[in-house]
C-alpha positions in Angstrom: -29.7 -94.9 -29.1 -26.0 -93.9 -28.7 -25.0 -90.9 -30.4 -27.6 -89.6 -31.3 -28.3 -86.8 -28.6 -25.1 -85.4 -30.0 -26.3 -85.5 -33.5 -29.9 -84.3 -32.7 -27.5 -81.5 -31.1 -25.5 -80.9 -34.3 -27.5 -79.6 -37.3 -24.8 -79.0 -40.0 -22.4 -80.5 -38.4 -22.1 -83.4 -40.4 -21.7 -83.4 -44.4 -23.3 -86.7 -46.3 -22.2 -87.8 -49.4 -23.6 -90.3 -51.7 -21.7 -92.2 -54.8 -22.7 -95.1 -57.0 -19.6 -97.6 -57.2 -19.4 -100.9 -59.8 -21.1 -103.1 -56.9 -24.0 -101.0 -55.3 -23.4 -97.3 -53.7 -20.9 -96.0 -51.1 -22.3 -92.9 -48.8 -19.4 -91.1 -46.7 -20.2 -89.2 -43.4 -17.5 -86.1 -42.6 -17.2 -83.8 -39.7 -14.5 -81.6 -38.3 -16.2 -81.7 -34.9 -14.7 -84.7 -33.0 -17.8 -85.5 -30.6 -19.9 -85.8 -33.8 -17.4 -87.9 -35.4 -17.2 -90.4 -32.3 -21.1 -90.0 -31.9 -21.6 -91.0 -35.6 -19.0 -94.2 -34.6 -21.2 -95.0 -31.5 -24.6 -94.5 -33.7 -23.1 -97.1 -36.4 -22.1 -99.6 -34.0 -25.7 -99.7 -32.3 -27.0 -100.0 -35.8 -24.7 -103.2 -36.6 -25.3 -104.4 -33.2 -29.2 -104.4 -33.8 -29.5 -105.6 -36.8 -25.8 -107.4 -37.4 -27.2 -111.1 -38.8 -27.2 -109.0 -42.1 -24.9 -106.0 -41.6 -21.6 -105.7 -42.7 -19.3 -103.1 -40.9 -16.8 -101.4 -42.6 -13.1 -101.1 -42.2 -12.5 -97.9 -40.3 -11.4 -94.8 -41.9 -7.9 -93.2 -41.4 -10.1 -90.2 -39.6 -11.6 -92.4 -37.6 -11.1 -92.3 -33.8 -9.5 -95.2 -32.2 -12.0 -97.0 -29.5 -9.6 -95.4 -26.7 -9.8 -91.9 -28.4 -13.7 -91.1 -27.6 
């Protein structure tokens, strides 16, 4: 699966955080390690691709790396 060597590589190095919104829950993924960040990116997109009939992928942060950028 791509990306996830780097995580399996990175305990710690990414913070989780889960919050209930009006319509259902929203959980935030944060790292100050670029390679992680990119890996989570990579990880993501594997998951929509795979299962994407009933996915919905989100509108990239303003941390997020451009394609180009990893």
């Amino acid at each position: 699966m791509p990306g996830l060597a780097v995580l399996r590589d990175s305990p710690g190095g990414v913070t989780v955080e889960y919050a209930t919104t009006g319509t259902g829950a929203r959980i935030t993924y944060d790292s100050g390690d670029t390679t992680v960040v990119a890996a989570l990116h990579d990880w993501f997109d594997a998951q929509v691709g795979d299962h994407g009939a009933h996915a919905t992928p989100g509108a990239p942060s303003e941390a997020s790396p451009s394609p180009a950028g990893r």
